[in-house]
C-alpha positions as a Markdown table, in Angstrom:
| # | Residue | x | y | z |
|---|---|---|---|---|
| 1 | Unk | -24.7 | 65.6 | -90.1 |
| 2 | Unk | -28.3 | 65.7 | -91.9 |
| 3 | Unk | -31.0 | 67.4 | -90.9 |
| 4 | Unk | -33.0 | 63.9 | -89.7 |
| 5 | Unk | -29.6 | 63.1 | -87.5 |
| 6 | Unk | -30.1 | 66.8 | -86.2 |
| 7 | Unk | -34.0 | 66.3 | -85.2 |
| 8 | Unk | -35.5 | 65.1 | -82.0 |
| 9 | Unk | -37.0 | 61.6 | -81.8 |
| 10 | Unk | -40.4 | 60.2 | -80.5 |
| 11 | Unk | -40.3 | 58.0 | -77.9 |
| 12 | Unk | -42.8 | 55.8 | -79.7 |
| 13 | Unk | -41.0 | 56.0 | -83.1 |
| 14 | Unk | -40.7 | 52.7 | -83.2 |
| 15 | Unk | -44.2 | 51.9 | -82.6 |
| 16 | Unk | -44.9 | 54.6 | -85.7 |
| 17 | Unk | -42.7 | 52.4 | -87.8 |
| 18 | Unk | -44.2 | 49.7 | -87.7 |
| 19 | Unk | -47.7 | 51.3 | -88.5 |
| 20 | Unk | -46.2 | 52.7 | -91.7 |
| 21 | Unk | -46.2 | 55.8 | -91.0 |
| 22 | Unk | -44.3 | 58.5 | -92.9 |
| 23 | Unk | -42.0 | 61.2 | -91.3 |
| 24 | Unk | -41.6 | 64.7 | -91.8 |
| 25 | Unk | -40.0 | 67.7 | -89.6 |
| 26 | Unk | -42.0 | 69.3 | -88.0 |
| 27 | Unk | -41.0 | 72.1 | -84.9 |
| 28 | Unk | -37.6 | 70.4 | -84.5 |
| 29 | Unk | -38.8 | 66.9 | -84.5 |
| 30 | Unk | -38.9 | 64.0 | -86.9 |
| 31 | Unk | -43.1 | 63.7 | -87.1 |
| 32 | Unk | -45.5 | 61.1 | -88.4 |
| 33 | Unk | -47.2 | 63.0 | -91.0 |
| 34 | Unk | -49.5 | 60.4 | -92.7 |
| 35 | Unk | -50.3 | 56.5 | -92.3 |
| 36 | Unk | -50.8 | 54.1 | -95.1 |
| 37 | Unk | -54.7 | 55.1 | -94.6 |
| 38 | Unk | -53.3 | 58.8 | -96.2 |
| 39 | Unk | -54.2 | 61.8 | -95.0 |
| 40 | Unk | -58.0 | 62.4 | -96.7 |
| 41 | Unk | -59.6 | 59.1 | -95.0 |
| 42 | Unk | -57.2 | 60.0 | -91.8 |
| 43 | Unk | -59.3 | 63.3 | -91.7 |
| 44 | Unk | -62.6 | 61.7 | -92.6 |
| 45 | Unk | -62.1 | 59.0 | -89.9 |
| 46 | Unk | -61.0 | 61.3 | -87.0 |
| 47 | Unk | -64.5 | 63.4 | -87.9 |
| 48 | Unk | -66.6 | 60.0 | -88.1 |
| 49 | Unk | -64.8 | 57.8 | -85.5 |
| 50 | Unk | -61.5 | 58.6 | -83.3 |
| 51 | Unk | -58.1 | 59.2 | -84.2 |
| 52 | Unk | -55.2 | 58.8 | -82.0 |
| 53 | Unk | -52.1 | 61.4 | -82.5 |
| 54 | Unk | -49.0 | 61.3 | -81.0 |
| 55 | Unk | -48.4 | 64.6 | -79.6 |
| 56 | Unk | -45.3 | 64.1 | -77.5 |
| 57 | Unk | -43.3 | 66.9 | -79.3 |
| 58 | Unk | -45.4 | 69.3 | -76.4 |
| 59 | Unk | -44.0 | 70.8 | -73.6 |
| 60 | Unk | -46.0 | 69.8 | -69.9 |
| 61 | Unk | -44.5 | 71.9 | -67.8 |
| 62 | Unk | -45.4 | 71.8 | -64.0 |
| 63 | Unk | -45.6 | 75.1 | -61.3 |
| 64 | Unk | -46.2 | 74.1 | -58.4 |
| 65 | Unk | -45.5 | 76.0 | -55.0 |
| 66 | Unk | -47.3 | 79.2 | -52.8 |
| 67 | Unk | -46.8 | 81.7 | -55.5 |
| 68 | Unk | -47.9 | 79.5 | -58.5 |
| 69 | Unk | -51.1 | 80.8 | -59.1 |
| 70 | Unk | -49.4 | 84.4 | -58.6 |
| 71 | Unk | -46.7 | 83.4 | -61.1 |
| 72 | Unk | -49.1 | 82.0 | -63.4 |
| 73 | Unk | -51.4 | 85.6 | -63.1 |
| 74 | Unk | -48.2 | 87.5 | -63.7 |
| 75 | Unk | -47.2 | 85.2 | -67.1 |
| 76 | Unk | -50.6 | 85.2 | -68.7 |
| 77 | Unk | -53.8 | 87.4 | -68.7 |
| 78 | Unk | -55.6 | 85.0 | -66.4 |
| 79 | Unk | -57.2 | 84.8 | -62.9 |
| 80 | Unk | -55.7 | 82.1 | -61.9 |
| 81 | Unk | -56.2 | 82.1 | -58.0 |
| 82 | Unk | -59.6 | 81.8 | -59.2 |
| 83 | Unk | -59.4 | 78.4 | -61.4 |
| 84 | Unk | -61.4 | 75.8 | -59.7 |
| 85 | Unk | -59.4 | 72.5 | -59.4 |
| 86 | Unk | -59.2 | 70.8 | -62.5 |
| 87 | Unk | -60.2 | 73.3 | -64.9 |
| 88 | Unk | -58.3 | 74.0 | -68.2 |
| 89 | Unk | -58.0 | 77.4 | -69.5 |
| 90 | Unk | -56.6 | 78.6 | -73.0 |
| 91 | Unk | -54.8 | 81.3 | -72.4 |
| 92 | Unk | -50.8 | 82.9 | -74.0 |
| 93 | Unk | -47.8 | 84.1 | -73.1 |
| 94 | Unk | -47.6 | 88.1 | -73.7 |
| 95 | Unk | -44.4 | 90.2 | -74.2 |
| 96 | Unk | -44.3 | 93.6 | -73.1 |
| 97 | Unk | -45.8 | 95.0 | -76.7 |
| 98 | Unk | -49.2 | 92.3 | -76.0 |
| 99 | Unk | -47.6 | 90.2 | -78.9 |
| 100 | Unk | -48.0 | 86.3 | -77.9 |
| 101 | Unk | -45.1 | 84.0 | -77.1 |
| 102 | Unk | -47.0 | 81.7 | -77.2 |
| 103 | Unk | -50.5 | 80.0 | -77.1 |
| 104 | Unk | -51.3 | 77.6 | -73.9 |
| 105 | Unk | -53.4 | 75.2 | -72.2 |
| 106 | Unk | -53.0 | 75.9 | -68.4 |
| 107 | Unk | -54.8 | 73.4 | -65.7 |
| 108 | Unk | -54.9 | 73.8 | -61.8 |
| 109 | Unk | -54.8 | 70.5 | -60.4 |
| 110 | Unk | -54.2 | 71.6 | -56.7 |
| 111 | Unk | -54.5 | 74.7 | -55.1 |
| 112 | Unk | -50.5 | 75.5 | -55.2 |
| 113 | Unk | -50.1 | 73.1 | -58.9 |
| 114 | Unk | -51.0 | 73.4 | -62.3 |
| 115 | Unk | -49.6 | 72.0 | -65.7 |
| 116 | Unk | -48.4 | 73.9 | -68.4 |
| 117 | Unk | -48.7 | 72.6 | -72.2 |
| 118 | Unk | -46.4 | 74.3 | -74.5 |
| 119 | Unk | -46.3 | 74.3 | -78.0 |
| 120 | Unk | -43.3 | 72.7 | -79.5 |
| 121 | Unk | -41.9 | 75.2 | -81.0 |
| 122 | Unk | -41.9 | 77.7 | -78.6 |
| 123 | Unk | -40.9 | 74.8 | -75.4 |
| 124 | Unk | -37.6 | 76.0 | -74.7 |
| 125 | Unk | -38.7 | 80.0 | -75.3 |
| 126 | Unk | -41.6 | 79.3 | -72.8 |
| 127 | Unk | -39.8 | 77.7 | -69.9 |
| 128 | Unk | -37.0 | 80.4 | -69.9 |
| 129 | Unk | -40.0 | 83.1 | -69.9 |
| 130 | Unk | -41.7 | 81.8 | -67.1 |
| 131 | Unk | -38.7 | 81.1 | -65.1 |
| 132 | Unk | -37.5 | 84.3 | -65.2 |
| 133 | Unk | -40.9 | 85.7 | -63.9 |
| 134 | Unk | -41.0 | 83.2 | -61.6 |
| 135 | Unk | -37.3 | 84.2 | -59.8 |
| 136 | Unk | -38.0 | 85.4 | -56.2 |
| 137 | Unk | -41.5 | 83.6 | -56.4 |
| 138 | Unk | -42.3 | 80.5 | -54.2 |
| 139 | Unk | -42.4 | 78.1 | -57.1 |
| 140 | Unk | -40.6 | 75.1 | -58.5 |
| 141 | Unk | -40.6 | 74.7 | -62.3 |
| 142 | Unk | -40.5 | 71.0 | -64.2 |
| 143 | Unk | -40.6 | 70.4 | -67.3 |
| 144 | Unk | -42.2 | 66.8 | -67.6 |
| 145 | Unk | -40.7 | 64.0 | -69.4 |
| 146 | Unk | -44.0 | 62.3 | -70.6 |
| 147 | Unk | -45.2 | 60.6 | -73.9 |
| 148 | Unk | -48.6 | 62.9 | -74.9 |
| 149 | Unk | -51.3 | 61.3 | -76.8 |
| 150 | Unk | -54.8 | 62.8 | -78.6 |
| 151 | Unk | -57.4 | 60.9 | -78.7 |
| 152 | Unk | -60.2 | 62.9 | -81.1 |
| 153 | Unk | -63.5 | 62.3 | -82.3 |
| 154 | Unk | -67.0 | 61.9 | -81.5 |
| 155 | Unk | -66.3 | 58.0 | -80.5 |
| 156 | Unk | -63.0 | 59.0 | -78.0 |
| 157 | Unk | -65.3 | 58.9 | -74.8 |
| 158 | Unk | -66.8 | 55.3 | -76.1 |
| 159 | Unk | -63.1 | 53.9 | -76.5 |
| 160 | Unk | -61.7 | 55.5 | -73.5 |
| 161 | Unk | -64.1 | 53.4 | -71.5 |
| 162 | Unk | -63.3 | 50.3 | -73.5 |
| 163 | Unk | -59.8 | 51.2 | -72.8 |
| 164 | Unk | -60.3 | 51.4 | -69.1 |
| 165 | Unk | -59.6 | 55.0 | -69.2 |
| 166 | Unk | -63.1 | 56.1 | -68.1 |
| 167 | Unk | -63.1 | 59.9 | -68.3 |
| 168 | Unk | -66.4 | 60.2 | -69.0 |
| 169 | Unk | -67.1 | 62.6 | -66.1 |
| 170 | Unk | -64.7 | 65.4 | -67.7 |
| 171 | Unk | -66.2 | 68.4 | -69.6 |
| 172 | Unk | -64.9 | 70.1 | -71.9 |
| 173 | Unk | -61.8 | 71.8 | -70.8 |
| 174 | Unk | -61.2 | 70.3 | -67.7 |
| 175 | Unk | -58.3 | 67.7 | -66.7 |
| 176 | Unk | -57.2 | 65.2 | -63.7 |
| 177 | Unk | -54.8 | 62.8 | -62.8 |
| 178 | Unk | -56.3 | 59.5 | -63.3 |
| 179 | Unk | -52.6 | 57.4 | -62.0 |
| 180 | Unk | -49.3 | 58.9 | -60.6 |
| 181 | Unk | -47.2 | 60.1 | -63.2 |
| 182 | Unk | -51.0 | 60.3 | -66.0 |
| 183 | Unk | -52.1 | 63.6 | -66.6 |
| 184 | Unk | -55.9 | 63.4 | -69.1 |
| 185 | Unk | -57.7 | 66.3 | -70.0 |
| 186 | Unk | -61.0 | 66.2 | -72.1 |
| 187 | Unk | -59.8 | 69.3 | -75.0 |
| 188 | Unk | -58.2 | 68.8 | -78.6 |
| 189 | Unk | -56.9 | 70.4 | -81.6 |
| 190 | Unk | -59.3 | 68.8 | -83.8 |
| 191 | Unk | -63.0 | 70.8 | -83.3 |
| 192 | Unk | -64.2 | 67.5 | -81.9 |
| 193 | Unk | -64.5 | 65.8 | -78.6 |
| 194 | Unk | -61.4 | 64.3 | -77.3 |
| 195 | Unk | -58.8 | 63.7 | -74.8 |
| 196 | Unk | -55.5 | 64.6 | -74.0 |
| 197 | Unk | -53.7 | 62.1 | -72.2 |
| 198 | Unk | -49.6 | 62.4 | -70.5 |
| 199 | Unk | -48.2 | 59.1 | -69.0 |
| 200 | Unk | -44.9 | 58.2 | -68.0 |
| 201 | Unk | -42.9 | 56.9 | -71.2 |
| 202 | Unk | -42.4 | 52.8 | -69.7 |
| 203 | Unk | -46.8 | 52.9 | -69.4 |
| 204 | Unk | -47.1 | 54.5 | -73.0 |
| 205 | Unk | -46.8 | 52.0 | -75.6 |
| 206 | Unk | -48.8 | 49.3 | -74.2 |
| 207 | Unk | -51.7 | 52.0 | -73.9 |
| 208 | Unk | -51.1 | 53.2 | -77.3 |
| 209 | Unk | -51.4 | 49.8 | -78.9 |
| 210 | Unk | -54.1 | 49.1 | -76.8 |
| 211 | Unk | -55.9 | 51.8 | -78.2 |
| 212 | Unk | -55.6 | 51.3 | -82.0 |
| 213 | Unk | -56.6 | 47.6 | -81.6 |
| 214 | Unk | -59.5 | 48.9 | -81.0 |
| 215 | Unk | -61.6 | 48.8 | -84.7 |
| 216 | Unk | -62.6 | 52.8 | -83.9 |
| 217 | Unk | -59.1 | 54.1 | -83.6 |
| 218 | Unk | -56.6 | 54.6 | -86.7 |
| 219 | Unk | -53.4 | 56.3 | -86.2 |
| 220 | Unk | -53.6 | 60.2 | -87.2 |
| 221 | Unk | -50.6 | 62.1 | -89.0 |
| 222 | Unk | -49.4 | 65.9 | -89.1 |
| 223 | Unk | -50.9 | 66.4 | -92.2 |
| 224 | Unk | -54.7 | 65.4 | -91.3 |
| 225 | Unk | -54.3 | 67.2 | -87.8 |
| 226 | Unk | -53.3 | 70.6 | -89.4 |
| 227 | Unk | -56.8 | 70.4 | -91.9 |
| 228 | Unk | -58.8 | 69.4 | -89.1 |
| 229 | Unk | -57.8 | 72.5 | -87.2 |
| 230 | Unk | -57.9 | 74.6 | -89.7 |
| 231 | Unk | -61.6 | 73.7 | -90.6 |
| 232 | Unk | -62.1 | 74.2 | -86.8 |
| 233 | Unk | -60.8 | 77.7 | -86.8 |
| 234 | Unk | -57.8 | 77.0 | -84.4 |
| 235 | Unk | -54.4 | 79.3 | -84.8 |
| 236 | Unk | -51.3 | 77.3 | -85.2 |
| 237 | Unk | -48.2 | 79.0 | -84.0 |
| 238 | Unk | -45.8 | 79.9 | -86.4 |
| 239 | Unk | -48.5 | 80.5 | -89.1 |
| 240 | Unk | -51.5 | 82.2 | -87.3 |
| 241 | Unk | -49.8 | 83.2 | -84.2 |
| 242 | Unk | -46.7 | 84.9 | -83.3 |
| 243 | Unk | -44.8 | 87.9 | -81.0 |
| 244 | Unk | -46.0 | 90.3 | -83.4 |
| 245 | Unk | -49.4 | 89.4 | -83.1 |
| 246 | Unk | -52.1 | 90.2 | -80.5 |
| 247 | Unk | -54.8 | 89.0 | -78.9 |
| 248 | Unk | -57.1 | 91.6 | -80.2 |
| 249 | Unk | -56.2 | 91.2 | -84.1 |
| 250 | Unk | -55.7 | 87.2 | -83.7 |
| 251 | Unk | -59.7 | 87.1 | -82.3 |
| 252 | Unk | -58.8 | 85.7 | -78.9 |
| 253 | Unk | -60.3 | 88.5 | -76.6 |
| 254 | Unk | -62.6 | 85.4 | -75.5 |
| 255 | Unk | -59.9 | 83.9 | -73.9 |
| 256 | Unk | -58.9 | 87.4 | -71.5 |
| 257 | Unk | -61.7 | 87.4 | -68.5 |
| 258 | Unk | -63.4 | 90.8 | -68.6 |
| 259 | Unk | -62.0 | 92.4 | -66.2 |
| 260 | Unk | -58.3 | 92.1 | -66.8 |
| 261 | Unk | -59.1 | 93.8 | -70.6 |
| 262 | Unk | -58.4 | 97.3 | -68.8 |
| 263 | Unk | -55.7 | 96.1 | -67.2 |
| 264 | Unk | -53.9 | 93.5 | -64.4 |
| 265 | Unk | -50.9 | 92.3 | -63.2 |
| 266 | Unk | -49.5 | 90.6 | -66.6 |
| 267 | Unk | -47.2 | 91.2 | -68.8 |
| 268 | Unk | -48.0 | 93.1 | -71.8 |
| 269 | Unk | -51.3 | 94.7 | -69.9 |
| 270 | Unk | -51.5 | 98.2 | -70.7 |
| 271 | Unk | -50.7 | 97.4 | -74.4 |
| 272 | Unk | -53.6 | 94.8 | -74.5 |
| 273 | Unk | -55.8 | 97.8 | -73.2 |
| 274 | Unk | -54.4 | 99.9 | -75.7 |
| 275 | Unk | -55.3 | 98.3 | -79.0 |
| 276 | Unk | -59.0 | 97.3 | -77.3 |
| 277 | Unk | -59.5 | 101.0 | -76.9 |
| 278 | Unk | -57.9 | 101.8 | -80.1 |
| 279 | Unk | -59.4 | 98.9 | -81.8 |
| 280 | Unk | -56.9 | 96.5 | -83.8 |
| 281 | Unk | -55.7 | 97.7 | -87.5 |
| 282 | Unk | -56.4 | 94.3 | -88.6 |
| 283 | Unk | -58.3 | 91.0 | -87.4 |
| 284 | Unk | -57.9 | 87.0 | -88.2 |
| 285 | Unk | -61.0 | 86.1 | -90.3 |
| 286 | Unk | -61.8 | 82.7 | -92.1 |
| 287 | Unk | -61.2 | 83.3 | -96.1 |
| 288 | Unk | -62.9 | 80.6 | -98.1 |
| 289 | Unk | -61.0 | 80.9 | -101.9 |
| 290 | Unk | -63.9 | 80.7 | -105.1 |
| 291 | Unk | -63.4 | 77.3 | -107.0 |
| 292 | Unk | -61.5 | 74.2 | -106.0 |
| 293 | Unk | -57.3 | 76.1 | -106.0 |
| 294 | Unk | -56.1 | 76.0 | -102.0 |
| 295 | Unk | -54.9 | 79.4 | -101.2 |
| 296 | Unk | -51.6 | 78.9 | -98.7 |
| 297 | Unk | -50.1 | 80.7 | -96.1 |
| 298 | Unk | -47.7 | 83.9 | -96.8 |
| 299 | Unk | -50.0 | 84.4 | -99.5 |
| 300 | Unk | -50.5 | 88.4 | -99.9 |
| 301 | Unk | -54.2 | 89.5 | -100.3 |
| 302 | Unk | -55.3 | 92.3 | -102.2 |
| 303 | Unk | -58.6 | 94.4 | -102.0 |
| 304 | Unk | -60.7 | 95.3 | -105.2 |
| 305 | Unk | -59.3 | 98.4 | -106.2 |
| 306 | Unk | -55.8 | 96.5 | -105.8 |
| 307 | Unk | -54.7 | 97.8 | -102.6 |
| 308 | Unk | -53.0 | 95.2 | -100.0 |
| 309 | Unk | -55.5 | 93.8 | -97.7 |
| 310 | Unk | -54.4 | 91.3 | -95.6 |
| 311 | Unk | -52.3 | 88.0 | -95.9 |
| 312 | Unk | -52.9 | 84.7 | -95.7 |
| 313 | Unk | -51.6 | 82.4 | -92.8 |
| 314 | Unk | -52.8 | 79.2 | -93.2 |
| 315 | Unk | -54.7 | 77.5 | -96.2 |
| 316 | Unk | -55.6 | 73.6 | -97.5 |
| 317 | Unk | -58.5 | 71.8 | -98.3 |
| 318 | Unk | -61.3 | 71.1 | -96.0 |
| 319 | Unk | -62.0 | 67.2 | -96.6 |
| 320 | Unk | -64.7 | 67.7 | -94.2 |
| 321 | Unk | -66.5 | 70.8 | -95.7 |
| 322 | Unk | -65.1 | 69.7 | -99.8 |
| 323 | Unk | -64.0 | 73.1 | -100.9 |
| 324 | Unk | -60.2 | 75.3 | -99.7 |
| 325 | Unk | -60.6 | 76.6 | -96.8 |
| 326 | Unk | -58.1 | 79.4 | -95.1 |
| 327 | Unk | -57.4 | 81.7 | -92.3 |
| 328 | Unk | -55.3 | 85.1 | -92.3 |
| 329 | Unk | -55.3 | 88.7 | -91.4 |
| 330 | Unk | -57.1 | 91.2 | -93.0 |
| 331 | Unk | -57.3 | 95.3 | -92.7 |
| 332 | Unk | -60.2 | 95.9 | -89.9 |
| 333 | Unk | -62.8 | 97.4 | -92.7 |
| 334 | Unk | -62.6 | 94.1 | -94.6 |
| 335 | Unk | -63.1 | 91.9 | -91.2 |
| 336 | Unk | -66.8 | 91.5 | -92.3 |
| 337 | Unk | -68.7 | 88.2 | -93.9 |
| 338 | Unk | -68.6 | 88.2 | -97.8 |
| 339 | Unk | -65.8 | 91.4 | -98.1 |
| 340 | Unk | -64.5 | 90.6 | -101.3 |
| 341 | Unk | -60.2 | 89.8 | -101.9 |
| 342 | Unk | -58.1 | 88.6 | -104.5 |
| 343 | Unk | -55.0 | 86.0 | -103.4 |
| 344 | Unk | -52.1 | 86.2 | -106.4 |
| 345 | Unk | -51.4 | 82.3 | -106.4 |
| 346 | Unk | -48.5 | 82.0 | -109.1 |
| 347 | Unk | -49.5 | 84.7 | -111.2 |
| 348 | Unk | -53.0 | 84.1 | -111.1 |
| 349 | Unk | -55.6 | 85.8 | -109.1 |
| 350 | Unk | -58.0 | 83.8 | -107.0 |
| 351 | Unk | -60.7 | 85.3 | -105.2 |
| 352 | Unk | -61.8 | 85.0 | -102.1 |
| 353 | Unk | -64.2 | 86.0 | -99.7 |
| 354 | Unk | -64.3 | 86.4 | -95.7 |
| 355 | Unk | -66.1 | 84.5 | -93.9 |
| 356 | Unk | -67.2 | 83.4 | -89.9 |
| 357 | Unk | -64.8 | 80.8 | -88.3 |
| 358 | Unk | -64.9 | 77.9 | -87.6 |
| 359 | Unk | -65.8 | 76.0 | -91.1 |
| 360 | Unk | -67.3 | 73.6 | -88.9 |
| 361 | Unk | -69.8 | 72.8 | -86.5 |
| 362 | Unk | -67.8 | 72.1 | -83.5 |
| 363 | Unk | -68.7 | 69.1 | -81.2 |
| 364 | Unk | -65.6 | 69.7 | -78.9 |
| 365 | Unk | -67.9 | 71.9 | -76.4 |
| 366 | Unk | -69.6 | 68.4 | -75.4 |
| 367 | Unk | -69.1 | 67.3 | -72.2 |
């Protein structure tokens, strides 16, 4: 068997086919990486117009019962009895040792429902997790069968209308269910506006086709949506993210309310508290490389009396901002703007400097 026999399939593959697009794996599954449009003017056009990305390699997975908000409080460093209805919150997985499972989007859509997306990745790894914290607990636990679609890009709200998918009353980080079986939140992976939409898999490819008739929309690959989050600053799991890393060092305190950063009733809470009081040995910090050479990830950094620094976990080119741009972890006295660091890219040393994340200016605050 080969490894594409061996790899999970899109429902929509078919429709990706015929739209030229080239395939890669990606996470397990057989992904669209670029169009015939290729992957610079896919970027270009997702900042300028909207692009539409098939995302159906994610995990919804649904909690609903008495205990779900307690379940939900219990998985991840989050107050979720007190989530108004139909708000999103960003928010991870913790092991006991605060290092992150995985990264999530969790919305309440009732008081005793909310929906789960999971990385692809870590799916399986998640739903395990959660079920086994959720044994004893009120709670039934579904993992959706649903195509996902992004729409992204500072003309999405325009075409959603046109589309007769008017979720122009969303803001930021919030979802709803427009029809039975449709699950839309207004949030992305791109630093721009956008919309994430779930629909049963009979309903999807009429609304995906739909959508790219219209002259805004072009089908966006893998490629173009892994540099448009890297310009926007956003981890990937895998790369940026992983159970050895947490919260603190990765730069996502943000995302832990206040009150829960001395402690609560999640997993891996006294360890979070821990390395706040302690303060992390090293922090996620944006790296822009000097001179036009991309700098990848597991790319070792080095300070300038030669001593290691940091690593690199993810690194392209920024079509958006025209010069590399990168992301990694560096020791906590180099996690300031302009700290100077040398990257040994096949034998030759490129520096680089730290700078503020994101490389953007993000537009996916608007509402």
């Amino acid at each position: 068997m080969s490894e594409n026999d061996s790899l999970k399939q899109l429902p929509l593959k078919a429709l990706h086919e015929r739209a030229g697009a080239k395939f890669a794996p990606f996470a397990g599954w057989d992904m669209p990486v670029s169009y015939p449009l290729g992957v610079l003017k896919e970027h270009l056009h997702t900042r300028a117009h909207a692009g539409l990305f098939d995302i159906s390699h994610m995990r919804l997975i649904e909690v609903v019962g008495a205990d779900a908000a307690r379940l939900l409080s219990t998985a991840c460093p989050v107050e979720a009895d007190s989530h108004k209805t139909g708000a999103s919150k960003y928010t991870f997985l913790l092991n006991d040792n605060a290092g992150i499972i995985d990264d999530l989007i969790v919305t309440r859509l009732a008081a005793d429902r909310f929906m789960i997306v999971a990385n692809a990745s870590r799916a399986a790894v998640d739903e395990a997790h959660i079920r086994d914290l959720g044994d004893g607990m009120d709670v039934g636990i579904t993992a959706l069968d649903r195509v996902f679609l992004a729409l992204q890009g500072p003309e999405a709200a325009a075409v959603m209308e046109s589309a007769g998918l008017d979720a122009g009353d969303l803001t930021f980080m919030s979802g709803f269910e427009p029809r039975p079986g449709w699950f839309v939140t207004r949030s992305g992976y791109t630093g721009e506006d956008g919309f994430e939409i779930a629909l049963p898999p009979d309903r999807a490819e009429a609304l995906a086709e739909s959508l790219v008739r219209d002259d805004r929309v072009e089908w966006i690959g893998l490629a173009a949506r892994d540099s448009l989050r890297l310009e926007a600053g956003l981890c990937l799991y895998g790369n940026d993210l992983d159970e050895t890393t947490d919260p603190a060092s990765a730069g996502l305190l943000w995302a832990i309310a206040k009150p829960l950063r001395d402690g609560g009733p999640f997993v891996g809470a006294k360890r979070v508290a821990e390395i706040i009081a302690a303060g992390p040995p090293e922090k996620r910090v944006g790296l822009q490389p000097e001179g036009r050479q991309p700098v990848r990830g597991d790319t070792p950094l080095t300070d300038a009396d030669g001593k290691p620094a940091g690593r690199v976990t993810s690194g392209g080119f920024g079509p958006s901002v025209e010069h590399p741009v990168a992301m990694g972890y560096v020791r906590a006295d180099l996690a300031r703007p302009e700290s100077q660091l040398f990257a040994d890219v096949r034998g030759k040393q490129v520096a680089m400097r730290v700078t503020k994340l994101p490389f953007i200016v993000k537009r996916s605050q608007k509402g």
